[in-house]
C-alpha positions as a printed NumPy array, in Angstrom:
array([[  0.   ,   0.   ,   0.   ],
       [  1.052,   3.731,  -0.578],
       [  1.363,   6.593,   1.685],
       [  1.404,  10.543,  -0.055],
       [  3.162,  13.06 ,   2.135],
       [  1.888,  16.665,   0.977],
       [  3.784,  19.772,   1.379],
       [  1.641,  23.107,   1.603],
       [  1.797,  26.495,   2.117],
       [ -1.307,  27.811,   3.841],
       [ -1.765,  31.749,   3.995],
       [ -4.005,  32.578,   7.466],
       [ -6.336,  35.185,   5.74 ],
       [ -8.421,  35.232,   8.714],
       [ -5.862,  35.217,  11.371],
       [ -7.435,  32.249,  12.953],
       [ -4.2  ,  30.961,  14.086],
       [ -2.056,  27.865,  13.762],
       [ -4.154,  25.254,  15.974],
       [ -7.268,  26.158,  13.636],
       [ -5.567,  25.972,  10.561],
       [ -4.346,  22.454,  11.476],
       [ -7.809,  21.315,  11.927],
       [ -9.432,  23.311,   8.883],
       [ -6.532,  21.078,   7.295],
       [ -7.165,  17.663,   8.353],
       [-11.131,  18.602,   7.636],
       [-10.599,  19.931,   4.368],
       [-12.833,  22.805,   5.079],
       [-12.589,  26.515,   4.999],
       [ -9.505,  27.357,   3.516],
       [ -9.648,  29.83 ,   1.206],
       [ -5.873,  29.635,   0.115],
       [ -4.11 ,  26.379,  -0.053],
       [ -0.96 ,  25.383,  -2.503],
       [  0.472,  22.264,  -2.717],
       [  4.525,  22.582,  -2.347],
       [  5.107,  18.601,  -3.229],
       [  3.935,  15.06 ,  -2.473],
       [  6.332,  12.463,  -1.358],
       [  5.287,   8.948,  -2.272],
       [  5.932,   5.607,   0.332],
       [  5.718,   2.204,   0.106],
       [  3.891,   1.318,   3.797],
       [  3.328,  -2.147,   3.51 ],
       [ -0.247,  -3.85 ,   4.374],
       [ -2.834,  -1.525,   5.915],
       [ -3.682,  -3.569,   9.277],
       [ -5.342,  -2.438,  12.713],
       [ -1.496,  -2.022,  14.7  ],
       [ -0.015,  -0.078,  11.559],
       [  2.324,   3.022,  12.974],
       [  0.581,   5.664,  10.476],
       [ -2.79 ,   4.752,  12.492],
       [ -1.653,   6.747,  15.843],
       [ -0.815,  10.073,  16.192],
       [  1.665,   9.419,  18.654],
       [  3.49 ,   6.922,  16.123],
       [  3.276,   8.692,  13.019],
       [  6.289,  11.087,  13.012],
       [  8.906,   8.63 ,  13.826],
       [  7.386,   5.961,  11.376],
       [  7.568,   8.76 ,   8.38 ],
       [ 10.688,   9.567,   9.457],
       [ 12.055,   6.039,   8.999],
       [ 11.007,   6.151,   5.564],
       [ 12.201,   9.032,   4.279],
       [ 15.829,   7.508,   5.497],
       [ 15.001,   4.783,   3.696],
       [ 14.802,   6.515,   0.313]])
C-alpha cells in the first residue's frame, strides 16, 4: 500500500491561528488559500489495525524512517 506526504503552504487570511488551521486542514474545510509545495510517495506495507501511520503518537517517527530509507 502507498502513503502521499503533501507539502503546503497555507496563507491565514483570517488570522485564525495555527491550531485552527491544522484542523481546517485535516477537515478539508474553509480554507480559502491552499498550494500544494510537493507530495512524497511511500511504500507502507499492508494496511492492518497495529499499523504506525494509524496513531498520532506513532506517526512522526514511522515517516521519518522512511524518508531515510529513500
Amino acid at each position: 500500500m502507498k502513503a502521499y506526504v503533501a507539502t503546503v503552504l497555507v496563507v491565514d487570511l483570517d488570522d485564525i491561528g495555527k491550531e485552527n488551521t491544522i484542523l481546517n486542514l485535516e477537515y478539508a474545510r474553509g480554507l480559502e488559500w491552499v498550494n500544494a509545495l510537493g507530495v512524497e510517495e511511500y511504500e507502507i506495507g499492508e494496511w492492518r489495525k497495529e499499523h504506525p501511520l494509524r496513531f498520532s503518537d506513532k506517526r512522526r517517527k514511522y515517516l521519518e524512517k522512511l524518508k531515510n530509507k529513500q
